[in-house]
C-alpha positions in Angstrom: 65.3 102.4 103.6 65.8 99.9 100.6 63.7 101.2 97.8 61.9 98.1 95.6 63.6 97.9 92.3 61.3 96.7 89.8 64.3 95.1 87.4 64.3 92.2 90.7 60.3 91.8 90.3 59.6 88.0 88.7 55.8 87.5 87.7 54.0 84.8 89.9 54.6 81.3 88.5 51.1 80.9 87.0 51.4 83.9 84.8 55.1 82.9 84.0 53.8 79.2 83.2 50.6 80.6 81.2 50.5 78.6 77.8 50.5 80.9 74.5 49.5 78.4 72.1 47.2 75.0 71.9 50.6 73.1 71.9 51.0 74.0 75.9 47.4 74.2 77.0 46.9 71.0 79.0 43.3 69.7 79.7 39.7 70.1 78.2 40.5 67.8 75.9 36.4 67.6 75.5 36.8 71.2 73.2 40.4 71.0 72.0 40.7 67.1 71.2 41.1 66.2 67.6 37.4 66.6 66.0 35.9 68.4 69.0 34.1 71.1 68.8 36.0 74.2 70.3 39.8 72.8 68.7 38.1 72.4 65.1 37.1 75.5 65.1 40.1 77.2 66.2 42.0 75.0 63.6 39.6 76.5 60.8 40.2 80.3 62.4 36.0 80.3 62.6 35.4 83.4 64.3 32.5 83.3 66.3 31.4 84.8 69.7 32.0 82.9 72.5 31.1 82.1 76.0 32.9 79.9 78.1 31.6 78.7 81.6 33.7 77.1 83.9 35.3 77.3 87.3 38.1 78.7 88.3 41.4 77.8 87.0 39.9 75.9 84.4 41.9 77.8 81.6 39.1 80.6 80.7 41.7 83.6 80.4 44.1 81.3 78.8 42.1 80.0 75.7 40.4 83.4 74.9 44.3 84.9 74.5 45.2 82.1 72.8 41.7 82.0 70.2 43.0 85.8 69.7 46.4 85.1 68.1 45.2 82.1 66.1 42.5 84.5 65.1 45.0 87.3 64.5 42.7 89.6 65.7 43.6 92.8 68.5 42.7 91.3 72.1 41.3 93.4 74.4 40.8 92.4 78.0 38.4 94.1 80.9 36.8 92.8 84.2 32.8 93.0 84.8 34.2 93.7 88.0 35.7 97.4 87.8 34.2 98.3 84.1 31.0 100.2 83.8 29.2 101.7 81.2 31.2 104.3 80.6 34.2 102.6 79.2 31.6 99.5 77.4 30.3 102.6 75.4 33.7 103.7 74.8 34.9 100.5 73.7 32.5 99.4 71.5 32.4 103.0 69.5 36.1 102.4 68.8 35.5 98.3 67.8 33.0 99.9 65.7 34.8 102.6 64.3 38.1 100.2 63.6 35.9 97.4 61.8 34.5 100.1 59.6 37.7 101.4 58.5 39.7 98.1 58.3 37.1 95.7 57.9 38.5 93.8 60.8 36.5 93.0 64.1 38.4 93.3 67.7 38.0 90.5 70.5 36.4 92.2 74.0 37.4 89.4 76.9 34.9 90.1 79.5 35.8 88.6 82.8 33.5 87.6 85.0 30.9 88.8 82.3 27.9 87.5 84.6 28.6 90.5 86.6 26.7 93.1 84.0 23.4 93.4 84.8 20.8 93.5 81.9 21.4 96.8 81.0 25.4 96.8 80.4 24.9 93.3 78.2 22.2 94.7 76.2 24.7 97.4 75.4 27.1 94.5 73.7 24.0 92.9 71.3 24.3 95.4 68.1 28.0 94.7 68.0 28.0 91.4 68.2 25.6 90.5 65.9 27.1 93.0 63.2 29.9 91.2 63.7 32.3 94.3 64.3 32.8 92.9 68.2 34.2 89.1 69.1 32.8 89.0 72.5 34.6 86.1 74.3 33.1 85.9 78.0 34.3 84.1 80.9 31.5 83.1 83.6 31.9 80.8 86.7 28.1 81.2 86.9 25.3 78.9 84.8 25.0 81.4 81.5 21.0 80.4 81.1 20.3 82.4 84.7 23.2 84.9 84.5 23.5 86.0 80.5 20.6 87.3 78.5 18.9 85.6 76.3 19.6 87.9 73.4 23.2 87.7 74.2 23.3 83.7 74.2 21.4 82.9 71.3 24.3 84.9 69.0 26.9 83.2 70.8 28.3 79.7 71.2 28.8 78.3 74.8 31.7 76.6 75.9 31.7 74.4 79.0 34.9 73.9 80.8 35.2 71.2 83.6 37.9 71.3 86.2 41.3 70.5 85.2 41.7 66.5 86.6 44.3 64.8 89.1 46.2 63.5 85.7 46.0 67.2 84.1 47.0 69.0 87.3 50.4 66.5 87.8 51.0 67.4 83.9 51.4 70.9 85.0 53.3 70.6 87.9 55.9 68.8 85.7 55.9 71.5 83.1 56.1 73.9 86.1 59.2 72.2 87.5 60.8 71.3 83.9 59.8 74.3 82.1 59.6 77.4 84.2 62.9 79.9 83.9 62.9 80.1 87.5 62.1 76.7 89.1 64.0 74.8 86.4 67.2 76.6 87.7 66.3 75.1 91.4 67.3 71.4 92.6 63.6 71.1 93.5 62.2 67.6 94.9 58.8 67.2 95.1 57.9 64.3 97.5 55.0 62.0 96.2 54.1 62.9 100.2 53.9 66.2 98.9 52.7 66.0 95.8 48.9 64.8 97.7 48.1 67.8 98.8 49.5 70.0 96.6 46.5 68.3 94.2 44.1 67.8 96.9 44.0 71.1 98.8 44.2 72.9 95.0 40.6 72.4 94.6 41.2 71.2 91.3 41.9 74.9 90.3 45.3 75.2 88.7 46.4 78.6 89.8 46.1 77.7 93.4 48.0 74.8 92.9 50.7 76.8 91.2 50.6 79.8 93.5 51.3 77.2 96.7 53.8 75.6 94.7 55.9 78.5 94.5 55.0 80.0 98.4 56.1 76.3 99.3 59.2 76.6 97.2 60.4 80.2 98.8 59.1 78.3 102.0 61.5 75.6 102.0 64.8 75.6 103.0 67.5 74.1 101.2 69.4 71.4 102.4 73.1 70.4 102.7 72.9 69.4 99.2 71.1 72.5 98.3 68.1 70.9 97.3 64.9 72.3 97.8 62.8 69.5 99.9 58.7 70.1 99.0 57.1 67.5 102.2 54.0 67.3 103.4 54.6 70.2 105.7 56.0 72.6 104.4 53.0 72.1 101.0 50.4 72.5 103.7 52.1 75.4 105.3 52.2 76.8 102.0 48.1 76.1 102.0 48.0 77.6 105.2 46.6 75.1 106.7 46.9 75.0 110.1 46.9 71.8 112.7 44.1 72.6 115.6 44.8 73.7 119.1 45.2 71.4 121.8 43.6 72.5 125.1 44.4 69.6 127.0 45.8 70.4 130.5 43.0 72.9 131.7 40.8 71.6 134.5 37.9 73.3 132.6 38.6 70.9 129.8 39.3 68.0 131.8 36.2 67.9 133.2 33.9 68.6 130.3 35.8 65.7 129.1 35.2 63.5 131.6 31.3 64.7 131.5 30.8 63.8 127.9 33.0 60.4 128.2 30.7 59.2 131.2 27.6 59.6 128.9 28.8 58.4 126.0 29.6 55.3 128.3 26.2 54.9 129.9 27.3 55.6 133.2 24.7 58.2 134.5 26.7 58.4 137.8 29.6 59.4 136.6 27.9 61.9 134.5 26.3 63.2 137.2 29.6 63.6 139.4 30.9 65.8 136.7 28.2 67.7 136.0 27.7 68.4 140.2 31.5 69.5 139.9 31.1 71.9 136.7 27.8 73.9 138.1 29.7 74.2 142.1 32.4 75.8 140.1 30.1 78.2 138.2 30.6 76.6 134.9 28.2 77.8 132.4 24.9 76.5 132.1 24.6 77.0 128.6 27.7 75.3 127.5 26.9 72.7 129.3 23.4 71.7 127.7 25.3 72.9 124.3 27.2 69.6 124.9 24.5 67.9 125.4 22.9 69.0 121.4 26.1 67.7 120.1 26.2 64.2 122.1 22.7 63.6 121.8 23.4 63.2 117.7 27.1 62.2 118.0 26.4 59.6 120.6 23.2 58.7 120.4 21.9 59.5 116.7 19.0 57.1 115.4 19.2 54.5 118.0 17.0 57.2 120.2 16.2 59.9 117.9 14.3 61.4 120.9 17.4 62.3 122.5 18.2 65.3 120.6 14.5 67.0 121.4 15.3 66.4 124.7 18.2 68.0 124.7 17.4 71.0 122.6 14.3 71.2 125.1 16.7 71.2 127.8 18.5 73.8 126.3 15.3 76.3 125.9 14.3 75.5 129.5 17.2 76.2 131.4 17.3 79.7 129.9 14.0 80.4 130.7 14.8 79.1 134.7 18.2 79.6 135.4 20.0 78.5 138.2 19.6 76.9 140.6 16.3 75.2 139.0 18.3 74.2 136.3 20.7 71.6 137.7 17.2 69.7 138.1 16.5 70.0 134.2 20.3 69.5 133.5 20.3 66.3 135.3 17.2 64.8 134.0 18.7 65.5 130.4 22.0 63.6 131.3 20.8 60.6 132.8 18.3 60.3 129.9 21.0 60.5 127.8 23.0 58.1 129.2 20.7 55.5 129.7 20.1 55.4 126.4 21.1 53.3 123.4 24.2 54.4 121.7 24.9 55.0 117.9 27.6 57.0 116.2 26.5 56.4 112.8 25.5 58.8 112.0 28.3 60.7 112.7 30.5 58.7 111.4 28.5 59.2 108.1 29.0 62.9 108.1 32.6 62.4 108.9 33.2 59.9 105.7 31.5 61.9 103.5 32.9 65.0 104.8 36.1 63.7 104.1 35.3 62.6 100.3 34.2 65.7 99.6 38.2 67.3 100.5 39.1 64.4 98.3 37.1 64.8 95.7 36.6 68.8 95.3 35.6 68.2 91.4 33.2 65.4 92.2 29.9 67.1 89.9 26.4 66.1 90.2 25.3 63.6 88.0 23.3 65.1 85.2 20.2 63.2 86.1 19.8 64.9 89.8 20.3 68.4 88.0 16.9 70.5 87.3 17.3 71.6 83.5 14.6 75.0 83.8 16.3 75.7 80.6 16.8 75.1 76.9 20.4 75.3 76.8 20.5 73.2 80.3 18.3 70.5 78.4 20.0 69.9 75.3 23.2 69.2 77.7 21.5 66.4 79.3 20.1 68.1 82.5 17.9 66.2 84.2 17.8 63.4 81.8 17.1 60.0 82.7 16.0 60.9 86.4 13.3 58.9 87.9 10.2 60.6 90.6 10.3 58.6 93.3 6.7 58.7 93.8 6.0 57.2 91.0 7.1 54.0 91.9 5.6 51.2 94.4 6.8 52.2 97.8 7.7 55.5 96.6 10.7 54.1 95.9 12.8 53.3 92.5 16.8 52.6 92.9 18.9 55.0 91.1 22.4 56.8 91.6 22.4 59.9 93.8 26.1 60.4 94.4 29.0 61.2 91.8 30.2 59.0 89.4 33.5 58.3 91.0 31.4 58.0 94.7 29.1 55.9 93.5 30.0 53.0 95.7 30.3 54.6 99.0 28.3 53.5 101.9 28.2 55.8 104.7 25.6 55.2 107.0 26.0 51.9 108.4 23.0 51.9 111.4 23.3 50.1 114.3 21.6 46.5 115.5 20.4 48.6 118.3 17.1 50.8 119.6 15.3 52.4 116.7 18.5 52.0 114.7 17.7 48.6 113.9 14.5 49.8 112.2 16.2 52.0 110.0 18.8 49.5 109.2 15.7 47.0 108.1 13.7 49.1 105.6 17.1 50.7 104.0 17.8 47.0 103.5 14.4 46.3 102.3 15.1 49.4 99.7 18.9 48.9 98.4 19.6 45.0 99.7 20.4 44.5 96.1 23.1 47.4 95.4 24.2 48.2 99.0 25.8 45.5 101.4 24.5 46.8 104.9 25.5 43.5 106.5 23.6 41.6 108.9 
């Protein structure tokens, strides 16, 4: 049996590519940019407790090591995760006992901090405010719900926003230019590639960086020994997986054939299928399932009735059963199929379903956020929204989608049944910003 040898073990690439000093940290350029807030006072060596809220991958970890050794303080690091109070106590009796003696404070990293309840933070406020503790916390969570008051008012707080597209290339450069281990491979990073290595990242940086490397140990290399990152082989590393194809069953067939025939206004050939799914014993429920999801795929707004009928459907063929049911089943489907058709609305969900892969970072506009707090106030929270119902018609245009979204249209409604209705007022309402044709 080969025994691991820990002389062959390599760190992951995001710890290897970690930056240890200002000069390597890439992004937040809103805190470290010349004259900004967080970078001026690291430049001054201001000590002062710290929160910093961000999401994941945004560089929390990073800058609090690196705020240590500019400060030239001792860095200590736990997790709220796995410490209790035990080892807080512990802790701050020795930060205490070390600033007495040398006159120095120690930095206490506390990841995840929102994880200590009331108690366990409370047990942080003497030492901080006697200044023999630099408490730097990391949060993912809004500090105004999930860190005492106390705690926040001795503290400054830091946001972080996601690293962006152009700070998350500059990092896979510096991973394949400067990295001990990747800059020894022929590595060649297709643009192909390069799409969703950013996209599927989540605009988090160490996910990006840990697929790079599972893609890179994924890959084979070629006859000129380079190491090929594709589309494939990026997603593979994502482990993202391509769906199953059923195609070829009868069982399949059929329901296919079912739905097609409806969605085609042909109550006949609905009603062929459906004879031919309940002789073969098919069940009853999947069938009136189908017909939930057609009557709002399908049909949508242009009969918005359709999709009571068919949840009605639904609840009345399990309280019958069969045989009765084929009666109920067959008055849903040539309903359905006589009606007016509209796939709007799912086409709506499905464009918007897709910006939000594309656009992971995309944050609510500060206007649509509810600002129950101070701290959430003087950032802007809330500012500049307008109350509907305050306005004629209950209406007032404003933004409700993300900068960077702000465009999109994507409910387009039919000319057809009570589509065209819709389509009218939202006209009426946004003929001015949106172009809904017609």
């Amino acid at each position: 049996m080969e025994i691991f040898n820990a002389a062959d073990f390599t760190p992951p690439l995001a710890e290897r590519l970690r930056p240890k000093n200002l000069s390597e940290f890439i992004g937040q350029s809103h805190l470290l940019g010349k004259g900004m807030p967080l970078g001026s006072m690291l430049d001054s060596r201001f000590v002062r407790s710290m929160i910093f809220w961000g999401p994941p991958g945004s560089g929390k970890t990073t800058l609090a090591a690196i705020a240590a050794d500019i400060f030239g303080l001792e860095f200590y690091r736990i997790s709220a995760v796995s410490s209790g109070v035990k080892e807080l106590r512990e802790f701050i009796d020795k930060a205490g006992a070390s600033f007495k003696h040398y006159g120095k404070p120690v930095i206490l990293f506390i990841d995840e901090i929102h994880r200590f309840n009331k108690s366990q933070q409370d047990l942080l406020l003497h030492s901080v405010e006697d200044g023999s503790l630099i408490l730097i916390g990391a949060t993912t969570e809004n500090p105004s719900f999930e860190i005492n008051s106390p705690i926040l008012s001795r503290v400054l707080t830091f946001i972080l926003n996601p690293p962006s597209e152009e700070d998350l290339n500059k990092i896979i450069d510096r991973a394949l230019t400067k990295d001990s281990v990747l800059n020894k491979m022929n590595i060649v990073l297709e643009k192909e590639g390069r799409e969703p290595l950013l996209r599927y990242s989540g605009l988090d940086a160490r996910v990006m960086l840990n697929a790079l490397e599972v893609a890179v140990n994924l890959a084979k290399p070629d006859a000129e020994k380079r190491i090929i990152l594709d589309r494939n082989i990026i997603e593979t590393a994502y482990l993202k997986k391509s769906k199953y194809d059923k195609t070829g069953e009868e069982h399949y067939n059929t329901i296919s054939a079912f739905i097609k025939s409806i969605r085609g206004s042909d109550p006949d050939g609905a009603l062929f299928w459906l004879a031919r799914m309940l002789d073969a014993g098919e069940d009853i429920k999947f069938i009136a399932r189908r017909l939930i999801i057609l009557s709002s795929e399908d049909i949508g707004n242009a009969e918005p009735e359709a999709l009571n009928l068919a949840v009605s459907c639904f609840n009345a063929i399990n309280i019958i059963g069969m045989p009765e049911a084929r009666i109920v089943l067959a008055q849903a489907v040539t309903y359905l199929a006589s009606c007016p058709k509209s796939n709007a609305s799912y086409i709506a969900i499905e464009k918007s379903s897709e910006d939000v892969k594309n656009f992971p970072g995309a944050a609510v506009p500060l206007h649509l956020r509810n600002a129950p707090t101070k701290l959430m106030k003087d950032i802007g929270y809330h500012k500049g929204y307008k109350y509907s119902h305050d306005y004629e018609n209950h209406f007032t245009p404003q933004s409700y989608l993300p900068s960077e979204l702000s465009s999109r249209i994507y409910y387009r409604p039919e000319d057809i049944g009570k589509e065209k209705d819709i389509k009218s007022r939202l006209k009426s309402l946004w003929g001015k910003y949106k172009n809904y044709g017609g």
